[in-house]
N, CA, C and O atoms as a DFTB+ gen file, in Angstrom:
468 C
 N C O
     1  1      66.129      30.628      89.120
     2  2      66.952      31.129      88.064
     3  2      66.558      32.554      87.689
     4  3      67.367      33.447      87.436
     5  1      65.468      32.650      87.682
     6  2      64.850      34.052      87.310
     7  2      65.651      35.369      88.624
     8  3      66.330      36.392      88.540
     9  1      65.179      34.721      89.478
    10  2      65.415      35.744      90.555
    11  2      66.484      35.859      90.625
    12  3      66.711      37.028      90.938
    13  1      67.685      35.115      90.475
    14  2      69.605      35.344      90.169
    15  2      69.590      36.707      88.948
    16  3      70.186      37.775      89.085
    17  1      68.828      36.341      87.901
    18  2      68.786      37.147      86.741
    19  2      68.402      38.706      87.290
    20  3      69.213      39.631      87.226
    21  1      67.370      38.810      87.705
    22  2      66.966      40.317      88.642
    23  2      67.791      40.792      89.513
    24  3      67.978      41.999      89.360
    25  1      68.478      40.223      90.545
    26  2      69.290      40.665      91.365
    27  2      70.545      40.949      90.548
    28  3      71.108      41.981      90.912
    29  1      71.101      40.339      89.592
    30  2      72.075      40.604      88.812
    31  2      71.861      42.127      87.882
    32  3      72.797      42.882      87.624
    33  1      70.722      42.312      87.552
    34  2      69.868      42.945      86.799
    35  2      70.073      43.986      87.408
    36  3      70.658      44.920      86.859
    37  1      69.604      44.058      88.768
    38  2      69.318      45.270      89.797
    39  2      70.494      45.615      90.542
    40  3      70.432      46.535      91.358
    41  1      71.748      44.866      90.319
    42  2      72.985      45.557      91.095
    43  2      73.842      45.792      90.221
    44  3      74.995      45.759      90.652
    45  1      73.644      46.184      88.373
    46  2      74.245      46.539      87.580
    47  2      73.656      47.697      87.165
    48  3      74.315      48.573      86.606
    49  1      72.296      47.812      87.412
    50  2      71.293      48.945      87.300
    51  2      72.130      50.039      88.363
    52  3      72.519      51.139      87.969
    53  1      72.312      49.596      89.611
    54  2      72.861      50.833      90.631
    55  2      73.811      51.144      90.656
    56  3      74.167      52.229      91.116
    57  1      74.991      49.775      89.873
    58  2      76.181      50.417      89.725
    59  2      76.409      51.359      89.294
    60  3      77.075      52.247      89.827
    61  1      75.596      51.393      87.563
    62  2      75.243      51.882      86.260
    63  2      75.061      53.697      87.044
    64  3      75.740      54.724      87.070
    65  1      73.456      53.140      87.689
    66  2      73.671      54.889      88.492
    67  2      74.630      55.424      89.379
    68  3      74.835      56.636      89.443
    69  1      75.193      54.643      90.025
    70  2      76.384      54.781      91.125
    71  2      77.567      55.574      90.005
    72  3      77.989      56.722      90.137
    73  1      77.799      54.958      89.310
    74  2      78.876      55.783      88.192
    75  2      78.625      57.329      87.353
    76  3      79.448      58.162      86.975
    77  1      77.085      57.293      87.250
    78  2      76.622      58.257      86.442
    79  2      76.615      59.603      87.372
    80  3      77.188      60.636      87.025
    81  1      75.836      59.448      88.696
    82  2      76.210      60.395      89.853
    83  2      77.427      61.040      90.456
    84  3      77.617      62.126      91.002
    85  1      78.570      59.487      90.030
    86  2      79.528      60.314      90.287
    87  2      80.040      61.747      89.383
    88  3      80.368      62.897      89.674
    89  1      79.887      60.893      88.068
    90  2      80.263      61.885      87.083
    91  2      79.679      62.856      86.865
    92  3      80.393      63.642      86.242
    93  1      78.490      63.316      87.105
    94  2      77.342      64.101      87.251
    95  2      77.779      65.729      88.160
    96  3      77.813      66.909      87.811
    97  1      78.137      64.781      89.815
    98  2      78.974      65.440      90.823
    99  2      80.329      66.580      90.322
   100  3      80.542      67.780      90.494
   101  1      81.267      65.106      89.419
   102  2      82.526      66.011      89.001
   103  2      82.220      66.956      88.035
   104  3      82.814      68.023      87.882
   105  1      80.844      66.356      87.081
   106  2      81.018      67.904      86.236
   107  2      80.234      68.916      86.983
   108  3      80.752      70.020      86.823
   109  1      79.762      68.936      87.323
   110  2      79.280      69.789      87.932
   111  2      79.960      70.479      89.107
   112  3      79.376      71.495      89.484
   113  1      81.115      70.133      89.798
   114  2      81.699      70.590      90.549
   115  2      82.920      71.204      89.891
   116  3      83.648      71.884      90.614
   117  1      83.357      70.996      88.135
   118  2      84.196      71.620      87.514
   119  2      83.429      73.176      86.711
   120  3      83.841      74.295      86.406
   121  1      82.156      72.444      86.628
   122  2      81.466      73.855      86.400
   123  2      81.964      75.302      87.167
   124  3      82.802      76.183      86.973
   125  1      80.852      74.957      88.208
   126  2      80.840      75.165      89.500
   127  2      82.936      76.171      89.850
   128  3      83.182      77.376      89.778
   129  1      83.625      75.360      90.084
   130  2      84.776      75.899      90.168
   131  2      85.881      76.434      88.722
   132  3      86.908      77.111      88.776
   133  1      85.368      75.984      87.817
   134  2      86.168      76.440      86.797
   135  2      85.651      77.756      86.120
   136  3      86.294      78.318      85.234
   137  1      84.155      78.320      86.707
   138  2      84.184      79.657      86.088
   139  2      84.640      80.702      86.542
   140  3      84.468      81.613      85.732
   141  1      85.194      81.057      87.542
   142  2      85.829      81.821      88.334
   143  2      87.532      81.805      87.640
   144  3      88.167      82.750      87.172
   145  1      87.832      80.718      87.756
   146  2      89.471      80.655      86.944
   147  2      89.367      80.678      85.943
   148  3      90.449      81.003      85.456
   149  1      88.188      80.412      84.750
   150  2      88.452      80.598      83.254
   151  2      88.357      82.274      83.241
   152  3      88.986      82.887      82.379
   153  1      87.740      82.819      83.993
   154  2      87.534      84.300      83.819
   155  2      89.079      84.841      83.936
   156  3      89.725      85.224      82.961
   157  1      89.501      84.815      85.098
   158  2      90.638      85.437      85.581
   159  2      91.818      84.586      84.344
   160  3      92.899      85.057      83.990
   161  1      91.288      83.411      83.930
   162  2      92.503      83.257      82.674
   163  2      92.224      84.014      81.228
   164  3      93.005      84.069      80.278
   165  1      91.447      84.346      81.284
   166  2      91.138      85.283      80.087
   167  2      91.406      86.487      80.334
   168  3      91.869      87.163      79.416
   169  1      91.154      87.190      81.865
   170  2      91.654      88.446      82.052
   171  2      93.164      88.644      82.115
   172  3      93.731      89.707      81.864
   173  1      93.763      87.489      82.480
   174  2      95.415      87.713      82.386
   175  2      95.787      87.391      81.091
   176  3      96.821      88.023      80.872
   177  1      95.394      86.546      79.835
   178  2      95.684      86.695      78.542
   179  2      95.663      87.649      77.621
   180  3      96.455      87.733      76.682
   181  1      94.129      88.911      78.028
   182  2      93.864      89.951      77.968
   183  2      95.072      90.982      78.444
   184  3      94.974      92.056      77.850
   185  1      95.863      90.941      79.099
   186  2      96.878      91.666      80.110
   187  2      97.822      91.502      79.342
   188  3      98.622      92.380      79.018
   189  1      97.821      90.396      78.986
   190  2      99.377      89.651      78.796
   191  2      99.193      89.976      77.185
   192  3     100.248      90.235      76.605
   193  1      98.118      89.993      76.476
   194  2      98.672      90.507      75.089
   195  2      98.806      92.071      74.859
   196  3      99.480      92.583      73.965
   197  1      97.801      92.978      76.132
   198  2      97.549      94.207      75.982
   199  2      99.558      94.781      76.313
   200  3     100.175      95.546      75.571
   201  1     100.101      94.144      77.537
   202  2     101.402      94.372      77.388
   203  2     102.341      93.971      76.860
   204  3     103.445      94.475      77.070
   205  1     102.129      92.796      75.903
   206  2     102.934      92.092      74.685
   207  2     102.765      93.831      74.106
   208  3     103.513      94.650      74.640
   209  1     101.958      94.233      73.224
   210  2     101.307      95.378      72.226
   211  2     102.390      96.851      72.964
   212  3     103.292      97.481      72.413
   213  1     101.928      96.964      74.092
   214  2     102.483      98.313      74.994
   215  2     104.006      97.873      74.518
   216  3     104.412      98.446      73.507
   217  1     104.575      97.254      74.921
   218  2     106.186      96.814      74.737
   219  2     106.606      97.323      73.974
   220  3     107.521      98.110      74.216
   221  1     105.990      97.056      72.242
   222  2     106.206      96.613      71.214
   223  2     106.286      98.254      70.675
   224  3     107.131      98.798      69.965
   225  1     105.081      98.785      71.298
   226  2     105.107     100.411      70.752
   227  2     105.817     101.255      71.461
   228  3     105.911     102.446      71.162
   229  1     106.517     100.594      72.704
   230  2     107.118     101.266      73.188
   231  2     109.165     101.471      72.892
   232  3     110.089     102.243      73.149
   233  1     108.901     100.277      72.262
   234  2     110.207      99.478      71.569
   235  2     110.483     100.223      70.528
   236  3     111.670     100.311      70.216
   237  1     109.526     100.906      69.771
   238  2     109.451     101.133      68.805
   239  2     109.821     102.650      68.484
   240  3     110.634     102.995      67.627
   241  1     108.800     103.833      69.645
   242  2     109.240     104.577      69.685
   243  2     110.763     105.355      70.387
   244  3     111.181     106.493      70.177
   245  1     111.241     104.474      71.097
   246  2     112.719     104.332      71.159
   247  2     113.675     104.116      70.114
   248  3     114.682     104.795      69.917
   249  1     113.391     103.389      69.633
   250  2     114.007     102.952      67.971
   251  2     114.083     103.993      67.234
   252  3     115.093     104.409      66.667
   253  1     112.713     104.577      67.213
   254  2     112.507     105.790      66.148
   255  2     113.154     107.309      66.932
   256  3     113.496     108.215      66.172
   257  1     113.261     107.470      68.136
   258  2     113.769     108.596      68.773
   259  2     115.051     108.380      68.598
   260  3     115.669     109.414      68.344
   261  1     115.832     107.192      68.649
   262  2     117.206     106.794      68.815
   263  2     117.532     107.328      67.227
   264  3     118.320     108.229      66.941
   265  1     116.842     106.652      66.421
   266  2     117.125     107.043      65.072
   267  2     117.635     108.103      64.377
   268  3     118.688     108.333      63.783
   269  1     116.473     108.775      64.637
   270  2     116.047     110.336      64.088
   271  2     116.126     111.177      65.047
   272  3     116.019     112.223      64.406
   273  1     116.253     111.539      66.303
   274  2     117.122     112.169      66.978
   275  2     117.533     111.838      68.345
   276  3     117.076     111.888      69.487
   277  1     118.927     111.364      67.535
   278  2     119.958     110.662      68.681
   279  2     120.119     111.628      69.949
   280  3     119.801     111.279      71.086
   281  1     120.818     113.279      69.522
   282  2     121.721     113.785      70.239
   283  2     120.623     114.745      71.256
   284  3     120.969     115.349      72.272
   285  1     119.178     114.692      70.654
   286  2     118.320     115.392      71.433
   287  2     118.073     115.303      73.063
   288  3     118.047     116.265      73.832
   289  1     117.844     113.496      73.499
   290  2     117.424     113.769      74.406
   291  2     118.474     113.561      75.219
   292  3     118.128     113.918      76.345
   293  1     119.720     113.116      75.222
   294  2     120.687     113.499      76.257
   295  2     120.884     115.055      75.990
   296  3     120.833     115.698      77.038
   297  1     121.138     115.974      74.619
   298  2     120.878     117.278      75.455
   299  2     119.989     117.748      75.964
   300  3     120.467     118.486      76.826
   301  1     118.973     117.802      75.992
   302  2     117.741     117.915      76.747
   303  2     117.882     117.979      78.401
   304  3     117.504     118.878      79.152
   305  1     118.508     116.807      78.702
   306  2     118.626     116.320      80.167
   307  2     119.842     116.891      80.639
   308  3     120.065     116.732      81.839
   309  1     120.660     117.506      79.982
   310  2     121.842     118.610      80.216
   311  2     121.316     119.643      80.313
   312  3     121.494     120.205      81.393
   313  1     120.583     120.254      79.437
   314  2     119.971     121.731      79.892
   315  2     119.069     121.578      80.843
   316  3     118.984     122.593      81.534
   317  1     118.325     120.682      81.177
   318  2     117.377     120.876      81.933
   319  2     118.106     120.764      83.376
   320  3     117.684     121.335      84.381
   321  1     119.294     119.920      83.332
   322  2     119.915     120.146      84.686
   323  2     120.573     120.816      84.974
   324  3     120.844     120.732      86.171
   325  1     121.272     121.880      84.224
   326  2     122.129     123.411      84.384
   327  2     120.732     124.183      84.984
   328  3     120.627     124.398      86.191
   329  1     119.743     124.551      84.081
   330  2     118.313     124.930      84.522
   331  2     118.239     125.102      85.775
   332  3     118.309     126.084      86.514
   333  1     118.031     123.620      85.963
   334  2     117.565     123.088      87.762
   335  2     118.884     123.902      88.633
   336  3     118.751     124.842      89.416
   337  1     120.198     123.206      88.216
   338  2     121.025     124.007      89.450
   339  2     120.904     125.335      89.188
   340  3     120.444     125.852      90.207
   341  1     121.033     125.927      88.578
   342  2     121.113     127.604      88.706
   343  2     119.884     128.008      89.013
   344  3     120.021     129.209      89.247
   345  1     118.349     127.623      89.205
   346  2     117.392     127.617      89.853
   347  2     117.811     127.743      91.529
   348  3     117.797     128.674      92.334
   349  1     118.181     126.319      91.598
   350  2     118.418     126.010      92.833
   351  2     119.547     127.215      93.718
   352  3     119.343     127.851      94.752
   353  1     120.588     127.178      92.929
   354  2     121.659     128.520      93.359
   355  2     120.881     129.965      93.919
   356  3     121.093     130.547      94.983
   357  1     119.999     130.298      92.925
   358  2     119.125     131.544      92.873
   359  2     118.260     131.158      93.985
   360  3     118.647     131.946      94.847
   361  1     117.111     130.281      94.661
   362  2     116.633     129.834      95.408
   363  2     117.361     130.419      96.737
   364  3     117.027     131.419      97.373
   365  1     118.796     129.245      97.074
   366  2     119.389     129.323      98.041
   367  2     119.366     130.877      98.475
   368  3     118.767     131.429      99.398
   369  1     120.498     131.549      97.171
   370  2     120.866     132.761      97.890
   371  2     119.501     133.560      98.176
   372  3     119.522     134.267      99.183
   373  1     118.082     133.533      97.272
   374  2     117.258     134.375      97.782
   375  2     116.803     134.301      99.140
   376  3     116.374     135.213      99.846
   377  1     116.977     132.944      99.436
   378  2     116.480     132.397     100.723
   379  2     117.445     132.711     101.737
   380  3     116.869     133.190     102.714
   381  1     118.556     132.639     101.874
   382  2     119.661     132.956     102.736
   383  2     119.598     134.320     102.970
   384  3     119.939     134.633     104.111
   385  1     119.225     135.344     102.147
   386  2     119.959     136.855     102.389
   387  2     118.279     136.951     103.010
   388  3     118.313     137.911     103.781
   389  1     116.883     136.392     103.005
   390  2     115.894     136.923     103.401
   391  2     115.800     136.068     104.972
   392  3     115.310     136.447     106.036
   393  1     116.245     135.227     104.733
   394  2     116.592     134.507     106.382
   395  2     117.743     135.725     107.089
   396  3     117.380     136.615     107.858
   397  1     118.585     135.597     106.814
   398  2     119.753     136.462     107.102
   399  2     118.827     138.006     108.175
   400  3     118.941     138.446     109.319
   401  1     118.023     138.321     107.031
   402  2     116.905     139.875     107.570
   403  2     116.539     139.695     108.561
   404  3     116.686     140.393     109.565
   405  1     115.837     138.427     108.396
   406  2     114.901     137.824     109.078
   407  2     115.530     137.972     110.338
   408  3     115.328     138.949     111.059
   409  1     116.545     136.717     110.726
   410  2     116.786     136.548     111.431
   411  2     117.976     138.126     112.445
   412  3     118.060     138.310     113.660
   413  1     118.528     138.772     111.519
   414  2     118.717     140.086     112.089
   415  2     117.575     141.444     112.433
   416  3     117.857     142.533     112.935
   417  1     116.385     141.000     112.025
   418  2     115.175     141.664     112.853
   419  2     114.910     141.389     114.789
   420  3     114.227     141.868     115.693
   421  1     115.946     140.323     114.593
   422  2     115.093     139.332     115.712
   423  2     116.277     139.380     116.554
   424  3     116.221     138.645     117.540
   425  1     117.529     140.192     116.378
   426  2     118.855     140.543     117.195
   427  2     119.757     139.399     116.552
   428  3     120.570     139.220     117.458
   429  1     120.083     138.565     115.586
   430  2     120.382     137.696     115.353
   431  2     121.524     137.946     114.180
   432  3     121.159     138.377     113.086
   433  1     122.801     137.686     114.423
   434  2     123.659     137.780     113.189
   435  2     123.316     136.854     112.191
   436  3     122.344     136.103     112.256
   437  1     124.471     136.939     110.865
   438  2     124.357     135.580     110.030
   439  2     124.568     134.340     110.583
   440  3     123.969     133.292     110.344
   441  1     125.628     134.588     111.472
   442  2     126.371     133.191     111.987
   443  2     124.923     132.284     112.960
   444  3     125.000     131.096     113.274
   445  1     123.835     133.089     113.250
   446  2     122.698     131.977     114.080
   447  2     123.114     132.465     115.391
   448  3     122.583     131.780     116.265
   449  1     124.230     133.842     116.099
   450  2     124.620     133.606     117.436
   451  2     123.489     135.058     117.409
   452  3     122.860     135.627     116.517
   453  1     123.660     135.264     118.967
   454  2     122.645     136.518     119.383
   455  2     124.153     137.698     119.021
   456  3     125.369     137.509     118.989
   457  1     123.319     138.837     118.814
   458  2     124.226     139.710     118.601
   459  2     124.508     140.578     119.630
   460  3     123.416     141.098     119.861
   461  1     125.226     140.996     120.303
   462  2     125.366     141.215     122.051
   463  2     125.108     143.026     121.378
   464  3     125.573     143.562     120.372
   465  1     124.162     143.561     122.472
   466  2     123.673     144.937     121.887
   467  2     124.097     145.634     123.527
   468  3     123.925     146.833     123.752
């Protein structure tokens, strides 16, 4: 009778550890793998409120430009593109009449043909 009692004793004892090892294993293997992803979830919450914030001020100063001056920045982007083409116009022709030289140093009309001499 005794010895039923021990063996009963001793294969509830290993279960007992058989269960504790396991659990031992899983935390430790959530350790183990969950500090790598808790980081990177804090760095994207970090992200994710730093561009919640960016949005918000960016929302904002639109609001306030739209407000208080509406008609500025579409004229703005009108002068600056008359600017640009008449840049560009001035460009061309400086470039054309010094090609033009150029290329009549070298026996060459405007048209790109040889000039028969």
């Amino acid at each position: 009778m005794l010895l039923k009692y021990m063996v009963k004793q001793r294969l509830t004892k290993m279960t007992q550890m058989l269960i504790r090892m396991r659990i031992l294993s899983l935390k430790t293997r959530e350790k183990v793998m969950s500090s790598m992803p808790m980081r990177d979830m804090k760095r994207e919450l970090r992200r994710e409120e730093k561009t919640k914030i960016a949005a918000v001020l960016d929302k904002a100063i639109e609001t306030l430009k739209s407000v208080y001056y509406p008609d500025i920045p579409n004229s703005l982007e009108k002068n600056v593109e008359v600017e640009e083409e008449e840049e560009e116009e001035v460009l061309l022709f400086f470039f054309s009449k010094q090609s033009i030289k150029h290329f009549e140093a070298f026996g060459l009309n405007h048209d790109w043909h040889i000039q028969a001499s």
